[in-house]
Every structure is written in structure tokens, then in C-alpha cells.
One Martini backbone bead per residue (centre of mass of N, CA, C, O) as a GRO file, in nm:
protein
  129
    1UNK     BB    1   0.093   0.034   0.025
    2UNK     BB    2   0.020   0.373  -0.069
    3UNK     BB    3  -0.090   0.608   0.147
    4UNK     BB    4  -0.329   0.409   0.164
    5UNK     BB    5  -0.327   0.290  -0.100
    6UNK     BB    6  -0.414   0.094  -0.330
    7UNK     BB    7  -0.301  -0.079  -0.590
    8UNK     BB    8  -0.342  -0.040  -0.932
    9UNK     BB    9  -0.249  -0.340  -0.937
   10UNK     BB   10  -0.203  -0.604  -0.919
   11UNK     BB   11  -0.015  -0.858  -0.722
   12UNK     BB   12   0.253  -1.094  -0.891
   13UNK     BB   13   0.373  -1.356  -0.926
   14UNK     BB   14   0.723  -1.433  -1.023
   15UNK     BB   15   0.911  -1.612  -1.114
   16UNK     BB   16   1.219  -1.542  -1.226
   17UNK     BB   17   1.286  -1.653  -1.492
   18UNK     BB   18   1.009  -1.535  -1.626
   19UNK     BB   19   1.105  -1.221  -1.514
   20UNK     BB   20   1.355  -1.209  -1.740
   21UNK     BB   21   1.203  -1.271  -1.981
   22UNK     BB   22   0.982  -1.013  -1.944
   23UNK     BB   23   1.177  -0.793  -1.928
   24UNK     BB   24   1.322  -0.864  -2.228
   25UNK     BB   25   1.045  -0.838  -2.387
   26UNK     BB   26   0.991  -0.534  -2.300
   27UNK     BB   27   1.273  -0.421  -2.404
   28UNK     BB   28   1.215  -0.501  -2.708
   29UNK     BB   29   0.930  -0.364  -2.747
   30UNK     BB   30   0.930  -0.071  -2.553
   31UNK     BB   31   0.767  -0.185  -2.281
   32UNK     BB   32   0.620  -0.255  -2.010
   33UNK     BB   33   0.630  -0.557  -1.814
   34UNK     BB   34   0.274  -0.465  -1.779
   35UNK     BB   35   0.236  -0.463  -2.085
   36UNK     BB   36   0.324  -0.692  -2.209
   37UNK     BB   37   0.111  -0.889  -2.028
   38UNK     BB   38  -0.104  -0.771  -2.088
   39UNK     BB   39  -0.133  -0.816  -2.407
   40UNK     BB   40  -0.004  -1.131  -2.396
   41UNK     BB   41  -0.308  -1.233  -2.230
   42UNK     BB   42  -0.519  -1.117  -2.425
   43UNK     BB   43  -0.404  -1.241  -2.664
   44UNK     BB   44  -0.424  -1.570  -2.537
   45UNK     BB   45  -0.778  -1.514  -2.481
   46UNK     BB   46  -0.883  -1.412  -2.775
   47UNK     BB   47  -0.710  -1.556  -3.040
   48UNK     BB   48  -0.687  -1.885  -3.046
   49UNK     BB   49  -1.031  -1.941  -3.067
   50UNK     BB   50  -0.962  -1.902  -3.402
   51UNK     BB   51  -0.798  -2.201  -3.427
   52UNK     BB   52  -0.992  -2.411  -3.259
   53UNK     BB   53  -0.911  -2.358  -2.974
   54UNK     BB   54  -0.914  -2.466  -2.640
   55UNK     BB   55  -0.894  -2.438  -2.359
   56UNK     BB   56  -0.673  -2.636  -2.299
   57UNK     BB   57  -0.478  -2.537  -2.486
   58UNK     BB   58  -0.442  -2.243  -2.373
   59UNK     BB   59  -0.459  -2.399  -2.067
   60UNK     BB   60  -0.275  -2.620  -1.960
   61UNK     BB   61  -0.307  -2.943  -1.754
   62UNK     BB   62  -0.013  -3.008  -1.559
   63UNK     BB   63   0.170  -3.264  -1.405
   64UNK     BB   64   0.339  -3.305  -1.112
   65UNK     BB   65   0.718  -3.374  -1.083
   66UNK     BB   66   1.036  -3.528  -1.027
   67UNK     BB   67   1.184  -3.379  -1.331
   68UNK     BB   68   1.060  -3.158  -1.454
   69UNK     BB   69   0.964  -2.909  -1.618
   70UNK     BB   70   0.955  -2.584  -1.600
   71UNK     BB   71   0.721  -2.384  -1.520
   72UNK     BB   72   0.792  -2.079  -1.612
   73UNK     BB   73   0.923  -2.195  -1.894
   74UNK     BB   74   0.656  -2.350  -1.983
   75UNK     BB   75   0.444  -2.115  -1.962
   76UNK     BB   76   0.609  -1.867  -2.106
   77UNK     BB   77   0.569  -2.021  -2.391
   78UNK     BB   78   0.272  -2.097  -2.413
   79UNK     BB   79   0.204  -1.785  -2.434
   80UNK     BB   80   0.411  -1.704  -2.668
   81UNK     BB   81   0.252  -1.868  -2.864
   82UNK     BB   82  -0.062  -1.785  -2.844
   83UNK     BB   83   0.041  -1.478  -2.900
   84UNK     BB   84   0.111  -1.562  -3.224
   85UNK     BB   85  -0.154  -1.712  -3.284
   86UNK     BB   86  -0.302  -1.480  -3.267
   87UNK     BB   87  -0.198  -1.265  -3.479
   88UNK     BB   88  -0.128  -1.444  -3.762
   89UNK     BB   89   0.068  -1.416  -3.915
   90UNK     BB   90   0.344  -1.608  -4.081
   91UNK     BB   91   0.582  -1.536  -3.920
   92UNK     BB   92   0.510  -1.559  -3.649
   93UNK     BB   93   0.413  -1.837  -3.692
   94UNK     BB   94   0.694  -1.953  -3.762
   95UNK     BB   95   0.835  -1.835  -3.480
   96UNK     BB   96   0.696  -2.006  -3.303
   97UNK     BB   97   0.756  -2.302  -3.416
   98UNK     BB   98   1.069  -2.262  -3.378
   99UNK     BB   99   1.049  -2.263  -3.067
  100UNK     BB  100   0.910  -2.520  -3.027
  101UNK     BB  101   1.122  -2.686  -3.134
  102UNK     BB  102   1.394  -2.554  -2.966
  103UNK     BB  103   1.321  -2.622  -2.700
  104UNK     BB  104   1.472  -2.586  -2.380
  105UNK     BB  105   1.367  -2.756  -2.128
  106UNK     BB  106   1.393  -2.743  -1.784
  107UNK     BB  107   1.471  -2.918  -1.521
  108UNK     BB  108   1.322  -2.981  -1.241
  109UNK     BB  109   1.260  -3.115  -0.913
  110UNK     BB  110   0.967  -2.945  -0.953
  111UNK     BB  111   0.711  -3.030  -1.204
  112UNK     BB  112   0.626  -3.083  -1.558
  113UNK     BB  113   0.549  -3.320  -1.736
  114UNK     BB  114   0.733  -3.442  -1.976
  115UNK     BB  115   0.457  -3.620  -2.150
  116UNK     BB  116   0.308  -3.405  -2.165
  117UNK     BB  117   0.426  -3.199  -2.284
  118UNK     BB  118   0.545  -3.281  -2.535
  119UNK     BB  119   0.231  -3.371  -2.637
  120UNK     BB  120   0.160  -3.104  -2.681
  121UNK     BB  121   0.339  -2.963  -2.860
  122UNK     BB  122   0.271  -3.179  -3.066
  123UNK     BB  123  -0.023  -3.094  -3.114
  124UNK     BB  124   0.000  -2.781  -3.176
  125UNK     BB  125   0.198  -2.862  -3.428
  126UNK     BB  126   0.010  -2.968  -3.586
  127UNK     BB  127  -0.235  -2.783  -3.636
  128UNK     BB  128   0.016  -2.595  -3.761
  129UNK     BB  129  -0.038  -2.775  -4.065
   0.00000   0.00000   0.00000
């Protein structure tokens, strides 16, 4: 609280590792963490249901275990491919495509089931073929 006034808007828990990822692609966009945040929330909650994407698909519940993939990691892939399918270019799908081959998500002590992600991203990937 600032003055006795509550802050202008939610305050959100972020892993470290994807709040270092969204200050570099605020950063690269030229705007504020909270405005890239914001856009990229809105894209991937409107547009992406245009691709014939059910809500499974744009916010998958995967199982957690012992060396999983890091969760702030596969969240904040599975984001910004989401955000990519939604704004609906040639290129930016070709880099959506490319993010989600290259991925190497890393695995943590307690994470995402390593085999519902990769079967998600495969699912993905074909759909945008």
C-alpha cells in the first residue's frame, strides 16, 4: 500500500527465471513489463480461440513430479506461442513454430510431467501444420 491507497493494480507472483524473460522481451518491445504482460494475457485469452483452440489447449493442466520441466518456463513458452497464434502473421507463425522446436526446457527438482509437455507441443505443432 502506497498513502494508505491500495496499488493501482494486482500485485502477481513471478518465478524469477520468466520475470527475467518478460523484463528482456519488455524490453525489446519498448514497453513496460505490466503493458507487455497485459497484451500478452489479452492475445492469448482472445485470440488464439480463432485457431479452433479449446481452452485445454490454451491453458493446459499438466500433472507435476520429481524432474519435471520448470513450470515458469513451459508457462511462459506455452504464452508466447499462444500470443504468436493469436496475432495470426506468416512470420510470426513460422517463429512461434520455431520457438516451440527449439525449446529446451529445463528440467527442475519439481516441475511439469515431462511427457504430457512434449505430447502438448506435439499436439500444437500439428495442428499448425
Amino acid at each position: 500500500m502506497r498513502n494508505g491507497k491500495p496499488p493501482p493494480e494486482p500485485a502477481i507472483g513471478i518465478d524469477p527465471d520468466v520475470r527475467a524473460q518478460v523484463v528482456a522481451a519488455a524490453a525489446a518491445a519498448g514497453v513496460t513489463a505490466s503493458a507487455w504482460l497485459t497484451s500478452a494475457a489479452a492475445q492469448a485469452l482472445r485470440g488464439s480461440a480463432g485457431f479452433g483452440a479449446s481452452g485445454e489447449e490454451l491453458a493446459p493442466t499438466f500433472d507435476r513430479m520429481m524432474r519435471g520441466y520448470d513450470i515458469g518456463q513451459t508457462d511462459l513458452l506455452i504464452l508466447q506461442f499462444n500470443a504468436a497464434l493469436a496475432a495470426g502473421s506468416p512470420a510470426e507463425l513460422a517463429a512461434a513454430a520455431q520457438v516451440w522446436r527449439s525449446a529446451q526446457l529445463r528440467p527442475k527438482v519439481r516441475g511439469y510431467s515431462r511427457l504430457q509437455v512434449d505430447n502438448y507441443i506435439m499436439r500444437r505443432l500439428a495442428g499448425m501444420a
